[in-house]
FISETI-944691 format. One record per residue (C-alpha): z, y, x. Coordinates in steps of 0.2 Angstrom, whole numbers, plus 5000, padded with zeros to 4 digits. Example, Ala and Ser with C-alpha at 12.3 -4.5 7.8 and 13.67 -1.06 7.14 Angstrom:
503949785062/503649955068/
//
This chain:
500050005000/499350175009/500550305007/499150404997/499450274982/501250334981/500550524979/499550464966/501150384957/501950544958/500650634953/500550554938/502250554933/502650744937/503450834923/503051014923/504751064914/505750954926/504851034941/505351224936/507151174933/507351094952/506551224959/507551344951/508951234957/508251264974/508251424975/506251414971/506051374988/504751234987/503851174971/504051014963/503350874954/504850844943/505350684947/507150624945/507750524961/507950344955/506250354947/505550424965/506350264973/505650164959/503850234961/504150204982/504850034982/503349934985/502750055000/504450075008/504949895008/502949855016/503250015027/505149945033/503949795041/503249885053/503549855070/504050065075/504550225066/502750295058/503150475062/501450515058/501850475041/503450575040/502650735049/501350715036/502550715022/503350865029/501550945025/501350925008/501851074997/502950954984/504750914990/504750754983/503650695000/505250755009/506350675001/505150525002/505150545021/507050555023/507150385011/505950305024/506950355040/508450305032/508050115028/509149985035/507549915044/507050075050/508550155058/509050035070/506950065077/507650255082/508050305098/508550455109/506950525111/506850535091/508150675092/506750775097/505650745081/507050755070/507450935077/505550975071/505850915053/507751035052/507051185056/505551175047/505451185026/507451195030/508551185015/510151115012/509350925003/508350895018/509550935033/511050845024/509550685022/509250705041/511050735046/511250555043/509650495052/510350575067/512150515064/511050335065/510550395082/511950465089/513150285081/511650175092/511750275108/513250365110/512550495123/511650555109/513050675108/512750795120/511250835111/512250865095/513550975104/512051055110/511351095092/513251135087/512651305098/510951325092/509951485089/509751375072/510951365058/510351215050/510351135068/512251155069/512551095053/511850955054/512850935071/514350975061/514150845046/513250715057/514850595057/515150605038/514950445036/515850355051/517650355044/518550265060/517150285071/517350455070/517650555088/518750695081/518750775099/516850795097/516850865078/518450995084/517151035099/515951055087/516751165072/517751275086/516051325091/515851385076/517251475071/517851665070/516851755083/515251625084/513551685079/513451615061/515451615057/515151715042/513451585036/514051495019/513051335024/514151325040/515851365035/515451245022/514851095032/516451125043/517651105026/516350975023/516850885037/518450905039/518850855021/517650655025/518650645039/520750675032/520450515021/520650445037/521550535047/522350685036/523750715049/522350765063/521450865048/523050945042/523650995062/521751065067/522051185049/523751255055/522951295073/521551365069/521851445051/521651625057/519651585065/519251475048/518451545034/519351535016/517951425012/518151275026/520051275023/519751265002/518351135006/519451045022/521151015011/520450954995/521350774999/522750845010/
//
């Protein structure tokens, strides 16, 4: 199945309504075909379970995805990257590619998609953390937070020295402290990570309360 087929399906089961209501949701940032998520997985089986096959990542495909006006193909490319047979495939070098893909049509849906293709990375080979502390300085506010919210999944495996490295370059006094998306990826981070460890959470609040923004302490003590 080409990826061209699924295009088609989409194409025929846009919904024009649906389509203005999540643009508007986005800000009318990118146009739409209207299609709910778990029909987009549903129209996408087929071709993501053939494409998992494959013996290497088709980057081609994702950066022709990246292309098409509709946000569905985005979406669609970040489904594709984040198959359990297609993650283990990434390596280091794929950091590079995946840097492309944030700061290009960036928006909150795709960065926090590919925060987790990196987190992949970074669980698979360990010195992929230099290049998230790296993005954790960016010229690039949506580098950063995908650096800052790349561990949200990892529970234990979380290194909490690295995420407070992370956030404190980010504080009160860093270029983008006052960015919503930033401050809110750092209470977004903090508050994944104080279901397992809320002590650590709790202590890295009471020493840095005065650098953090009302919004990452909110966010950050939801469960504390």
């Amino acid at each position: 199945m080409d990826y061209s087929e699924v295009i088609n399906l989409f194409k025929q089961h846009s919904d024009l309504e649906n389509a203005a209501k999540m643009a508007k949701y986005q800000k009318n940032h990118f146009q739409f075909y209207g299609i709910s998520t778990p029909l987009r997985r549903q129209l996408s089986k087929e071709f993501l379970k053939e494409k998992a096959l494959e013996n290497t990542v088709d980057w081609d495909f994702v950066f022709k995805m990246w292309q098409e006006e509709q946000r569905e193909c985005q979406y669609l490319a970040c489904d594709y990257l984040l198959l359990k047979k297609v993650s283990p495939k990434l390596t280091l070098t794929d950091l590079e590619k995946i840097e492309k893909l944030v700061i290009n049509k960036s928006w909150w849906d795709s960065v926090d998609n590919l925060d987790a293709v990196a987190g992949n990375i970074v669980q698979n080979y360990p010195q992929a953390k230099e290049v998230m502390l790296k993005w954790s300085l960016a010229d690039n506010f949506w580098l950063r937070r995908l650096a800052i919210d790349h561990q949200l999944v990892f529970k234990e495996k979380t290194d909490h020295h690295l995420l407070a490295q992370m956030i404190e370059n980010n504080l009160s006094g860093s270029t983008f402290d006052k960015e919503f998306f930033i401050n809110k990826a750092i209470g977004w981070s903090l508050r994944e990570y104080s279901k397992i460890n809320p002590a650590w959470v709790q202590h890295f609040i009471e020493t840095h309360e005065e650098q953090m923004n009302r919004l990452s302490i909110r966010e950050a003590s939801k469960y504390l």
